[in-house]
C-alpha positions as CSV (number, residue, x, y, z in Angstrom):
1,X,82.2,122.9,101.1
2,X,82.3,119.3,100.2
3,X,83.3,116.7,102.8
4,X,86.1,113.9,102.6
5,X,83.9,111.6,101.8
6,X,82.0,113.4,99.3
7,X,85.5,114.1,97.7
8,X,87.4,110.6,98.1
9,X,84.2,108.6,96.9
10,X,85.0,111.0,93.9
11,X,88.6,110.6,94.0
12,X,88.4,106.8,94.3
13,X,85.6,106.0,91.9
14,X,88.3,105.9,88.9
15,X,91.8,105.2,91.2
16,X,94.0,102.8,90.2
17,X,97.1,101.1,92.3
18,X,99.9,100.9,90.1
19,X,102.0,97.6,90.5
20,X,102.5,97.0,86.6
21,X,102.9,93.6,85.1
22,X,105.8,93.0,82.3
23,X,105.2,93.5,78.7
24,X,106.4,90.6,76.3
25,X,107.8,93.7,74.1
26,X,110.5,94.7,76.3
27,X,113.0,91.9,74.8
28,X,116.2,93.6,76.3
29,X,114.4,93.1,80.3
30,X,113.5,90.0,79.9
31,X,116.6,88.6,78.9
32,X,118.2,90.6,81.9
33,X,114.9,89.9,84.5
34,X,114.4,86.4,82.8
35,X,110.7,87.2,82.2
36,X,107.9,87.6,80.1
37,X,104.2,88.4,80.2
38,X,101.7,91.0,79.2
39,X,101.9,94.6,80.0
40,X,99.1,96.9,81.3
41,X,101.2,99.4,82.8
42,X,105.3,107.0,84.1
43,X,107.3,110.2,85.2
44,X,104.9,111.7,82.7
45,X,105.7,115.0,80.9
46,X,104.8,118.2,80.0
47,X,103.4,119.4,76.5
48,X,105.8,119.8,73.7
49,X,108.6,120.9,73.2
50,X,108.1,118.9,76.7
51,X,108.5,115.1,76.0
52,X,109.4,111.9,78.2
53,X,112.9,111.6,76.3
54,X,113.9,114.9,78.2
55,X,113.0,113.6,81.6
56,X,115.7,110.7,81.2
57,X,118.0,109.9,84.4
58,X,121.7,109.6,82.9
59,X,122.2,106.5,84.9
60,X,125.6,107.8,86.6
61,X,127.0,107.7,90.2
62,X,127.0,111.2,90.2
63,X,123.2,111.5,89.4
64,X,121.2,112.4,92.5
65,X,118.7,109.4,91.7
66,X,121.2,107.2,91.7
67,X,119.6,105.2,95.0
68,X,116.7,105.0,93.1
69,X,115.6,101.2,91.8
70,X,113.5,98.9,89.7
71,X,112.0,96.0,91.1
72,X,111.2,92.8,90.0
73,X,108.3,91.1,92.1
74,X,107.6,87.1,91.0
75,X,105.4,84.6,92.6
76,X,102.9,82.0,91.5
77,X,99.4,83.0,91.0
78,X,96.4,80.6,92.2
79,X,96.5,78.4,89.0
80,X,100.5,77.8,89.3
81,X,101.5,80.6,86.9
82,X,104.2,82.4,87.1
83,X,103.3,86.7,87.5
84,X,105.9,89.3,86.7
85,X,105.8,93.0,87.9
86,X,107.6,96.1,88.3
87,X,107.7,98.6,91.0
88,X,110.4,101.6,92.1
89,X,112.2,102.1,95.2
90,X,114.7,104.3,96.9
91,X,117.8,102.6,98.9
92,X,117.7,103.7,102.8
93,X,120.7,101.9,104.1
94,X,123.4,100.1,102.3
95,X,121.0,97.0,102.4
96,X,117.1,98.3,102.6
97,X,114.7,99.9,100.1
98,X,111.5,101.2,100.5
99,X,108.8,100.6,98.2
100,X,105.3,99.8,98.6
101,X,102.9,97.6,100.1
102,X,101.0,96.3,97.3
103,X,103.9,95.5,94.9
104,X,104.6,92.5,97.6
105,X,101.0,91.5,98.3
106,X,100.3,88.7,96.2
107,X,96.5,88.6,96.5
108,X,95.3,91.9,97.3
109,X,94.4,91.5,100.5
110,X,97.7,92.1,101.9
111,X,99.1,88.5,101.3
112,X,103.0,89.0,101.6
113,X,105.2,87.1,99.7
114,X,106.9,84.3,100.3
115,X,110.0,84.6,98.7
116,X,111.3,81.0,100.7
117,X,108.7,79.5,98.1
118,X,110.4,77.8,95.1
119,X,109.3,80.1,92.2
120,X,108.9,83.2,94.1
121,X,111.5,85.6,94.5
122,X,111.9,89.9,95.2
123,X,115.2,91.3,92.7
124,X,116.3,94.8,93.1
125,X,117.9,96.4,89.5
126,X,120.4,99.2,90.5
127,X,121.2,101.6,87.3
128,X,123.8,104.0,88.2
129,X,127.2,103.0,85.7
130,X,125.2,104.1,82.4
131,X,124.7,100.7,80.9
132,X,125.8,98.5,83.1
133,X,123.3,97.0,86.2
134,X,123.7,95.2,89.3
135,X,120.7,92.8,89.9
136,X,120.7,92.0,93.7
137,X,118.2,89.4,95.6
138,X,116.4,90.1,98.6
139,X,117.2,87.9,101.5
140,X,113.9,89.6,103.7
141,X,110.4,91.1,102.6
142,X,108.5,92.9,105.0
143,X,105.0,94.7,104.5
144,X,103.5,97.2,107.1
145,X,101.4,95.1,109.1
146,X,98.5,97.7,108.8
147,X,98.1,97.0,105.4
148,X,95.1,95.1,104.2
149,X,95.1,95.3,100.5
150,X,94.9,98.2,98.5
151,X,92.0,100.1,98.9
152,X,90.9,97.9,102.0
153,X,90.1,99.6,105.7
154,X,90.0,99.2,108.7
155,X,87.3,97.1,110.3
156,X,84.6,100.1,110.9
157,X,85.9,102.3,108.4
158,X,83.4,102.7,105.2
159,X,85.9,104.2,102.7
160,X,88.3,103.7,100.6
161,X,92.2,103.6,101.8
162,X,95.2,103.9,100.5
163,X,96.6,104.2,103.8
164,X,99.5,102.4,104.8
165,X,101.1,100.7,101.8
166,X,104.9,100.6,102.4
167,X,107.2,97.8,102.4
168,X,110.6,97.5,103.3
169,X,113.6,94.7,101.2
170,X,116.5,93.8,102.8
171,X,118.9,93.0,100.3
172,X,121.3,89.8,99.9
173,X,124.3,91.7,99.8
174,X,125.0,95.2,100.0
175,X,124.3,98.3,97.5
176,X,127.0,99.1,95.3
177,X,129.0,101.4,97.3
178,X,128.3,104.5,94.9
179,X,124.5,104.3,95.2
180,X,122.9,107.3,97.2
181,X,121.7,106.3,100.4
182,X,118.5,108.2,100.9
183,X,117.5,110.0,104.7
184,X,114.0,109.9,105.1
185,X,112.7,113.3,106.3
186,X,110.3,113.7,108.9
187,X,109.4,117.4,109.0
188,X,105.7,118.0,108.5
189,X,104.7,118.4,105.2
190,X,101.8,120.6,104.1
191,X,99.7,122.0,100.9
192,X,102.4,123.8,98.8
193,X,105.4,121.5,99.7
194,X,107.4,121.0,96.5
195,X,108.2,117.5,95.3
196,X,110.7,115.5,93.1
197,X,109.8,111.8,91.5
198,X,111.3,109.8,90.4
199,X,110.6,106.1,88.9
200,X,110.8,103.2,86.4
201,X,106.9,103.2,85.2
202,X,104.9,103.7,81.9
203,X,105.6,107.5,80.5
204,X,103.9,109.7,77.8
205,X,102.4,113.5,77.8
206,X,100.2,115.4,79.7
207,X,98.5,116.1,76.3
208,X,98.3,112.0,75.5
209,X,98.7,110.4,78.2
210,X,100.9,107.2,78.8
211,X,102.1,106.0,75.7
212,X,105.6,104.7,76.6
213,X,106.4,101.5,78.6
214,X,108.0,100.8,81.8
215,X,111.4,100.0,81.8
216,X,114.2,98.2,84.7
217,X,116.5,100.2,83.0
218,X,115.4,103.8,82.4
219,X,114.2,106.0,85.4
220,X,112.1,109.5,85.1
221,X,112.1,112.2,87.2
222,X,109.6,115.2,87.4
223,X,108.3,117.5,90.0
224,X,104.6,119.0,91.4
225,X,103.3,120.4,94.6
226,X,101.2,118.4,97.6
227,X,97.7,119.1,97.2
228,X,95.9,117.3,99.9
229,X,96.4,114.9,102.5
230,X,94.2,112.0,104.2
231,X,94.7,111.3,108.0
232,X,94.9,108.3,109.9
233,X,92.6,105.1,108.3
234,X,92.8,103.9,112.1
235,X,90.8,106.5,113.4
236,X,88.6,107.4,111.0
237,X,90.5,110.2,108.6
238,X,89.2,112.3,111.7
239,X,92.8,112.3,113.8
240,X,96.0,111.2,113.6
241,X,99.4,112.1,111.4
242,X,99.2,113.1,107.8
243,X,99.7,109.2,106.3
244,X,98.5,110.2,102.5
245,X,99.9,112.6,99.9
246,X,97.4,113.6,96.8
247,X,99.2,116.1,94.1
248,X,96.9,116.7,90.5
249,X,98.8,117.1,87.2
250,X,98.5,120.4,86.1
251,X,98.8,122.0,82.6
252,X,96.9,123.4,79.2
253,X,94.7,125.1,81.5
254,X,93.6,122.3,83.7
255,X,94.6,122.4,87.8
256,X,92.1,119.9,88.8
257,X,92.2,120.9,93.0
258,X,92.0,124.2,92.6
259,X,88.7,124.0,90.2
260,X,87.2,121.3,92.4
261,X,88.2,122.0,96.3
262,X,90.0,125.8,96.2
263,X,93.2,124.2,96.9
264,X,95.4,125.9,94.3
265,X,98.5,125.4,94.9
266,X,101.8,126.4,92.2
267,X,101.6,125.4,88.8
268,X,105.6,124.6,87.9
269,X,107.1,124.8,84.8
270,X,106.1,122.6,81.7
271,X,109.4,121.1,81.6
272,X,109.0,120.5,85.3
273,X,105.8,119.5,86.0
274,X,105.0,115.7,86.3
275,X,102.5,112.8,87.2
276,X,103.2,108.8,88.1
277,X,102.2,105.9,87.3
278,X,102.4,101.7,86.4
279,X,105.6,100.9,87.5
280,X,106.4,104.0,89.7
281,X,104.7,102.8,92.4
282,X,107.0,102.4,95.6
283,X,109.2,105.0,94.0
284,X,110.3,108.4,95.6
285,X,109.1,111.5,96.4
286,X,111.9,113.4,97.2
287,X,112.2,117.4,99.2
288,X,115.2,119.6,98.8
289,X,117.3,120.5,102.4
290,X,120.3,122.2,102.2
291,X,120.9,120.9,98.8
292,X,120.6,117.8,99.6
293,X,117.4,115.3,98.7
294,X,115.4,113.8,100.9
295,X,112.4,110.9,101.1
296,X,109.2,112.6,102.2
297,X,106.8,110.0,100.3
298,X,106.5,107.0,97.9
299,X,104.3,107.2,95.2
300,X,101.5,104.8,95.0
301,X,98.3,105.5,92.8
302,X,96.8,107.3,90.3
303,X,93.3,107.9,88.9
304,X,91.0,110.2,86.5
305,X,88.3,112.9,88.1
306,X,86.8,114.1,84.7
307,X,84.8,111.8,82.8
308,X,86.5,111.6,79.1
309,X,90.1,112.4,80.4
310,X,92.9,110.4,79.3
311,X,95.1,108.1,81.6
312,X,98.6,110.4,82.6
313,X,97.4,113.3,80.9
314,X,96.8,117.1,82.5
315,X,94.1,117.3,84.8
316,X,94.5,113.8,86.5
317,X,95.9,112.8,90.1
318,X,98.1,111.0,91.8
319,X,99.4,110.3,95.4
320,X,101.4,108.2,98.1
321,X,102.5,108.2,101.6
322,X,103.7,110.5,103.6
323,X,106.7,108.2,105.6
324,X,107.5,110.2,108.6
325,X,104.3,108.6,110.0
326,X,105.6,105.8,109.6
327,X,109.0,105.7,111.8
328,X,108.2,103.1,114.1
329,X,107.4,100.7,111.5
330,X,110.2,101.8,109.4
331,X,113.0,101.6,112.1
332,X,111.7,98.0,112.7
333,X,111.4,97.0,109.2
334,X,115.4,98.4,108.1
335,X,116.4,96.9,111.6
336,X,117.5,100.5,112.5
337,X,119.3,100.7,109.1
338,X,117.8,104.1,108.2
339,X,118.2,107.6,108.8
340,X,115.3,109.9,110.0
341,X,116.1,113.8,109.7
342,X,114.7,115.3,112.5
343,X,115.0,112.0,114.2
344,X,111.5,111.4,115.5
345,X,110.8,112.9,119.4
346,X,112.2,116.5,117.8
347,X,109.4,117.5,116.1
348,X,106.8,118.9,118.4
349,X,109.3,121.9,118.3
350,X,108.8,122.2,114.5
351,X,104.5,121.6,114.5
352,X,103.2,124.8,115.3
353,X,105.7,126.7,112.9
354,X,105.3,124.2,110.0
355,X,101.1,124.6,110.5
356,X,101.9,128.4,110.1
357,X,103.9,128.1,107.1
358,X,101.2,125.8,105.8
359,X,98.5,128.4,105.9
360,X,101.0,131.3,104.5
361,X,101.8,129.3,101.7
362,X,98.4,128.4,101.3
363,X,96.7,130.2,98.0
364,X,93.1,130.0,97.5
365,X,91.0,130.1,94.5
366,X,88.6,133.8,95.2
C-alpha cells in the first residue's frame, strides 16, 4: 500500500497551479479588460460527439451559474511590467467572492496584492444577461493567512502543499441583484461525493487535451466524483479536517485512482464528465441539496501522472479545497457576509454518519 508521501511526491512531480496569464489573441477581452499579454493557459470535455461547445453556460439570470465569475488580477512585476491573469470565482454575499490564494499572490510566496498601488488593481466580470457584463472593482483583497505560496509548507513539513489557497474580494459595489448568491456547505465530504465545476479557463477534450482558450466571457461547467483528500499541512497530513480535494479525469478506459491507489470511485457520463484548468482556478465546486447548489470546494490545480499523457486529457488530475475547513477564516474574510449550511458547531452530529456513508459508498478495485 503506498504511503502519502510515496503518492503526492508522484502526484506533485508534474502539478501545475493554474492562475493563467492573458493571450494577446483574445481581441474582444482586451478591449473589455483593457489588457494584453501572452497566454499559457478548462471545463474540459468528454470524447466526441462530447466537445467544449456543448458545455457552454447560457449566460442568463436564470442559469444556476449565474454567481459564478471571471477575474482579472493586475499588478506590476519586479521589472515595472504590467502582468495580466485570469481566475474564477463564485459570489458568497452580495459583495464577496471566493477564489483562490494564488491568483492574488503576486510573487509566489504568498505576497498579496496591493491593490492601493497605482497600476495594480483586482476586477470581477459578472456574465449573467447573455452579452452584456458588469465589470465591478474590488475595494478589499484578502488571502488566507496560512498561505505561503503555492506548493510551500509549513516550517517542518517536507512536502508539497496545496493546502490553504483561498482568498476572499470584497467588491466596490454590490452584485447585480440577479446574480446567485452561493451558501457554502459544510457537511463532510468523502470519496464518492459528486461534484459540479464550473469556470472561465482553457478547454479542449479528454482525447486532446486543452486546445481552446480562456475566456472573461464564456464559463464551462462539467461534473466528476472526489477521489482523495489531503489533511491538515499544519499538522503534518497526519490530523486535522479534510483541507484538499483530488478528483482524476476519467474516460477511453483510463480511471487513473483506481489503477494506481484502489480508489475507484463512479465513472459519469461522457457528456458529464469533466477536468479544470488555467483560468479555473478559484472557480467552484458545487454539491446538489435539495435542488439547490452548493460550494463544497474551489478548484485549484492540475497535473499529469503518466509519462506521455497530454495536458486536460483522460487519465489526468485535478483538485482544490475543501472550504468548510475553512469557516473561521472565511467568516472573517466576508465580514460575516456568508452563509454556512450546517452552520459550523452542528456538525459533530453529522461525523459519524457521514464516515459511514463514506465507507458504503466506497468501491474498491478486487
Amino acid at each position: 500500500m503506498p504511503t502519502r508521501k510515496t503518492i503526492y511526491q508522484k502526484l506533485f512531480g508534474a502539478a501545475a497551479f493554474i492562475v493563467t496569464a492573458m493571450a494577446a489573441g483574445t481581441q474582444a477581452q482586451a478591449a473589455v479588460i483593457g489588457t494584453t499579454g501572452s497566454l499559457k493557459p478548462l471545463i474540459v470535455s468528454g470524447a466526441l460527439p462530447d466537445t467544449p461547445d456543448k458545455r457552454i453556460d447560457p449566460n442568463v439570470a436564470s442559469s444556476p451559474f449565474s454567481g459564478v465569475v471571471s477575474i482579472n488580477i493586475r499588478y506590476a512585476n519586479a521589472a515595472g511590467e504590467t502582468e495580466s491573469y485570469i481566475c474564477s470565482g463564485a459570489l458568497v454575499g452580495k459583495r464577496q467572492v471566493i477564489s483562490a490564494g494564488h491568483c492574488v499572490d503576486t510573487n509566489g510566496n504568498g505576497a498579496l496584492i496591493d491593490i492601493n498601488r497605482p497600476g495594480n488593481d483586482v476586477r470581477v466580470v459578472f456574465n449573467n444577461h447573455g452579452d452584456d457584463y458588469q465589470l465591478i472593482g474590488a475595494s478589499k483583497v484578502s488571502m488566507n493567512p496560512d498561505y505561503n505560496g503555492f506548493g510551500k509548507c509549513p516550517a517542518g513539513v517536507n512536502s508539497f502543499c496545496t493546502n490553504d489557497d483561498i482568498s476572499v474580494i470584497t467588491l466596490s459595489k454590490d452584485a447585480p441583484a440577479d446574480a446567485k448568491i452561493y451558501k457554502v456547505s459544510t457537511s463532510p465530504i468523502s470519496e464518492g461525493t459528486h461534484i459540479i465545476m464550473a469556470g472561465y479557463g482553457t478547454s479542449g477534450d479528454g482525447t486532446n487535451g486543452y486546445y481552446i482558450d480562456p475566456d472573461f466571457f464564456i464559463k464551462r461547467t462539467g461534473e466528476n466524483y472526489v477521489d482523495l483528500f489531503d489533511l491538515d499541512d499544519e499538522q503534518g497530513f497526519a490530523a486535522g479536517n479534510q483541507e484538499v480535494y483530488y478528483a482524476d479525469f476519467d474516460g477511453a478506459g483510463k480511471d487513473l485512482f483506481c489503477e494506481q491507489f484502489g480508489i475507484c470511485t463512479p465513472q459519469l457520463a461522457n457528456d458529464k464528465e469533466g477536468n479544470i484548468g488555467g483560468g479555473d482556478s478559484g472557480g467552484p465546486s458545487f454539491i446538489m441539496r435539495n435542488g439547490e447548489l452548493m460550494l463544497v470546494a474551489n478548484n485549484t490545480f492540475g497535473g499529469i501522472w503518466n509519462d506521455g499523457d497530454v495536458d486536460g486529457s483522460f487519465g489526468t488530475y485535478f483538485g482544490g479545497i475543501v472550504l468548510g475547513s475553512y469557516t473561521d477564516y472565511l467568516r472573517e474574510a466576508t465580514g460575516g457576509n456568508i452563509t454556512f449550511v450546517p452552520e459550523p458547531g452542528s456538525l459533530a452530529l453529522l461525523a459519524l454518519g457521514g464516515g459511514l456513508l463514506g465507507g458504503l459508498r466506497r468501491r474498491r478495485k478486487q
